[in-house]
N, CA and C atoms as a LAMMPS dump frame, in Angstrom:
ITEM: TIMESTEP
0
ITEM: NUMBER OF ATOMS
162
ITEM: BOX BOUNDS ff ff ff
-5.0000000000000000e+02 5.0000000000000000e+02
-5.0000000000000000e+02 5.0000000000000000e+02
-5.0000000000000000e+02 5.0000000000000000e+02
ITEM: ATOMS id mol type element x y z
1 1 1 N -3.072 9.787 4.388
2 1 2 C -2.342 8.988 5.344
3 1 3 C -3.083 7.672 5.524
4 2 1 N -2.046 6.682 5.427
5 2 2 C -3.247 5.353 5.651
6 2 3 C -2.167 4.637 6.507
7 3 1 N -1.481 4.846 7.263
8 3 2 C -0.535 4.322 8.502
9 3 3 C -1.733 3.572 9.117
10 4 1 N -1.382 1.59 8.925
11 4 2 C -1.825 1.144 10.286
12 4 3 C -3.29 0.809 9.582
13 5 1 N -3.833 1.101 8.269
14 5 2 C -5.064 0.529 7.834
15 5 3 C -4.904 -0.801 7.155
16 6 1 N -6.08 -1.4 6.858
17 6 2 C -5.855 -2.496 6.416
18 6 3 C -6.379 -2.407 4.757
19 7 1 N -5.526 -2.775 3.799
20 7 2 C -5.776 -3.022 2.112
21 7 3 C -6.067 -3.997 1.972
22 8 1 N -6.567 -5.039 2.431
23 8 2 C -6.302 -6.337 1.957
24 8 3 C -7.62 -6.186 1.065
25 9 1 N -7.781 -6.877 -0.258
26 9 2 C -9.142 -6.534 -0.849
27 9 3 C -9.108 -5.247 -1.58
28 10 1 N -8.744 -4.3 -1.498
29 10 2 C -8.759 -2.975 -2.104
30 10 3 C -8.877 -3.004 -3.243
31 11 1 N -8.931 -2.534 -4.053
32 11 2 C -8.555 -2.302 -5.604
33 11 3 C -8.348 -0.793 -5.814
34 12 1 N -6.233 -1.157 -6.254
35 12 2 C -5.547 0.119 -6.798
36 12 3 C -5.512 0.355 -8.235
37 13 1 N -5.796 -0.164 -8.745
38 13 2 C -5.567 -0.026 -10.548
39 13 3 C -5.843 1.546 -10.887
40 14 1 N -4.64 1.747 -11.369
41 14 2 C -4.966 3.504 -11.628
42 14 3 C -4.652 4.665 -10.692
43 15 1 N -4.155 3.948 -9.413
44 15 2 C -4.528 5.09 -8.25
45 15 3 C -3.092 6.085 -8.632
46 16 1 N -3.482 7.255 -7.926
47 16 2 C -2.059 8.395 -8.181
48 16 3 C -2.222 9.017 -6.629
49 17 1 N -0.77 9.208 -6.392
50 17 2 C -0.455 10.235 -5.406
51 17 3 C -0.192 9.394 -4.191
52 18 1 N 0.231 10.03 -3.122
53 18 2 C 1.586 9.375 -2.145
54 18 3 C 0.51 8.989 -0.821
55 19 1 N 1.271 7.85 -0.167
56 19 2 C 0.893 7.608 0.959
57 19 3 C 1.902 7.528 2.23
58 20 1 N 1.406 7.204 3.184
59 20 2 C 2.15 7.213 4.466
60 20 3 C 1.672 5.58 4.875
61 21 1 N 2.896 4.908 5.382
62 21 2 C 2.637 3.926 5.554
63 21 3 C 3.292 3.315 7.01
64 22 1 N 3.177 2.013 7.532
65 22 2 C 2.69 0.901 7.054
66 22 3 C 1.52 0.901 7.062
67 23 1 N 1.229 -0.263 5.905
68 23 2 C -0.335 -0.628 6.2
69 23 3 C -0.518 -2.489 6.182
70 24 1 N -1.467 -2.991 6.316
71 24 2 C -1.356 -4.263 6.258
72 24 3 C -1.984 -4.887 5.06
73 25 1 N -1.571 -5.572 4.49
74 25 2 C -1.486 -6.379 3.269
75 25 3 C -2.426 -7.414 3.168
76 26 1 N -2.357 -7.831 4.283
77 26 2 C -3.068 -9.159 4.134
78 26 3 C -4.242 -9.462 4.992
79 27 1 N -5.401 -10.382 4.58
80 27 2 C -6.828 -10.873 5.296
81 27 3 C -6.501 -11.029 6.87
82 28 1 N -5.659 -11.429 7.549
83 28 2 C -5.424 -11.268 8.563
84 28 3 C -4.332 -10.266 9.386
85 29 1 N -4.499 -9.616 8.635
86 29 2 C -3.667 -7.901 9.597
87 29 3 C -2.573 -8.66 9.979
88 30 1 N -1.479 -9.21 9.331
89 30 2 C -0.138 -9.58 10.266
90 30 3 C 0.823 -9.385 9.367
91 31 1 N 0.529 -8.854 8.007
92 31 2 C 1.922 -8.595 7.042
93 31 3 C 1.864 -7.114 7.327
94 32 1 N 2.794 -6.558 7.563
95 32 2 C 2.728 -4.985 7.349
96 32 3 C 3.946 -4.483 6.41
97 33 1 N 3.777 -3.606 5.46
98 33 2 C 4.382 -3.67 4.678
99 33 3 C 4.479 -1.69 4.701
100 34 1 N 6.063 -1.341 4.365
101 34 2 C 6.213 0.206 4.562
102 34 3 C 7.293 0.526 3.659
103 35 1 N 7.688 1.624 2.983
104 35 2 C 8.651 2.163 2.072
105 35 3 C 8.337 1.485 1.167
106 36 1 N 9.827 1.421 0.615
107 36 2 C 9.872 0.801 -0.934
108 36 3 C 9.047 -0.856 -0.723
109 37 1 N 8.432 -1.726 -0.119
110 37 2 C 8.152 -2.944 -0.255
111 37 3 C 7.033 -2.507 0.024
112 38 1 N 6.037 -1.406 0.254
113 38 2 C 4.96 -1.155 -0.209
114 38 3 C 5.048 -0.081 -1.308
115 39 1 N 5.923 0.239 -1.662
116 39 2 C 5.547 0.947 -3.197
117 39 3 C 5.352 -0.268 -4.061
118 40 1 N 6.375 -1.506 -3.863
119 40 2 C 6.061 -2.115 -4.989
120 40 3 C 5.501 -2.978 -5.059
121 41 1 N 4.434 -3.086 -3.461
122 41 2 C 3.282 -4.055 -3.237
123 41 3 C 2.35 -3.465 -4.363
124 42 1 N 2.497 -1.991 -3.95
125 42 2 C 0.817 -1.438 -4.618
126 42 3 C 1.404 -0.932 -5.755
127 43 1 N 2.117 -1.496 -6.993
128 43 2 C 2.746 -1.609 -8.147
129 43 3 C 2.654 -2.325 -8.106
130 44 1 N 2.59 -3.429 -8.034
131 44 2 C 2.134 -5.248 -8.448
132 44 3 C 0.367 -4.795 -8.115
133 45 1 N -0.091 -4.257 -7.362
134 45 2 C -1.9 -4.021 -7.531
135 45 3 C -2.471 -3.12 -8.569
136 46 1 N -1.478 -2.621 -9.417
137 46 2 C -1.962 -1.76 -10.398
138 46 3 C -1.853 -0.313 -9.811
139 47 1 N -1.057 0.155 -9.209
140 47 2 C -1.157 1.296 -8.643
141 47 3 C 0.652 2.185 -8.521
142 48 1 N 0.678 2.124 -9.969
143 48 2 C 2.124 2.658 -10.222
144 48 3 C 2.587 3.649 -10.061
145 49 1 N 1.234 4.475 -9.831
146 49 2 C 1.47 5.592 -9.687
147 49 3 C 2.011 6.409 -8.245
148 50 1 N 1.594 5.759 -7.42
149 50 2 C 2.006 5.827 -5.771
150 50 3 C 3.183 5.863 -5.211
151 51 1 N 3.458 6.985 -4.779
152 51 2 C 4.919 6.941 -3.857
153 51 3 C 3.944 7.233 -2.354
154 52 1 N 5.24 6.112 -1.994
155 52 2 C 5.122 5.771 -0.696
156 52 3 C 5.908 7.193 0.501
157 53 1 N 5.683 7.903 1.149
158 53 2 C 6.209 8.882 1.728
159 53 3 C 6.999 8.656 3.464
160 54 1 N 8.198 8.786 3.569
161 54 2 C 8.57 7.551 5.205
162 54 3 C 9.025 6.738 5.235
């Protein structure tokens, strides 16, 4: 579960398996991004493997 954390900086390349979302996107915690527009945030970060769950 990562509801409400912040990615900004992360590195997904490779990652597998589902999350719970929103989380925030960006250096200053004000994009929050949930469902399908964070599946295909963290699919543009290399992280294709991720379904978003919610």
């Amino acid at each position: 579960m990562l509801s409400g954390a912040r990615m900004f900086g992360c590195q997904f390349e490779g990652a597998k398996g589902a999350v719970v979302g929103p989380v925030f996107v960006d250096e200053e915690a004000t994009r929050s991004l949930g469902g399908g527009e964070l599946e295909a945030w963290l699919s543009a970060q290399g992280a294709a493997s991720v379904q978003v769950l919610g």
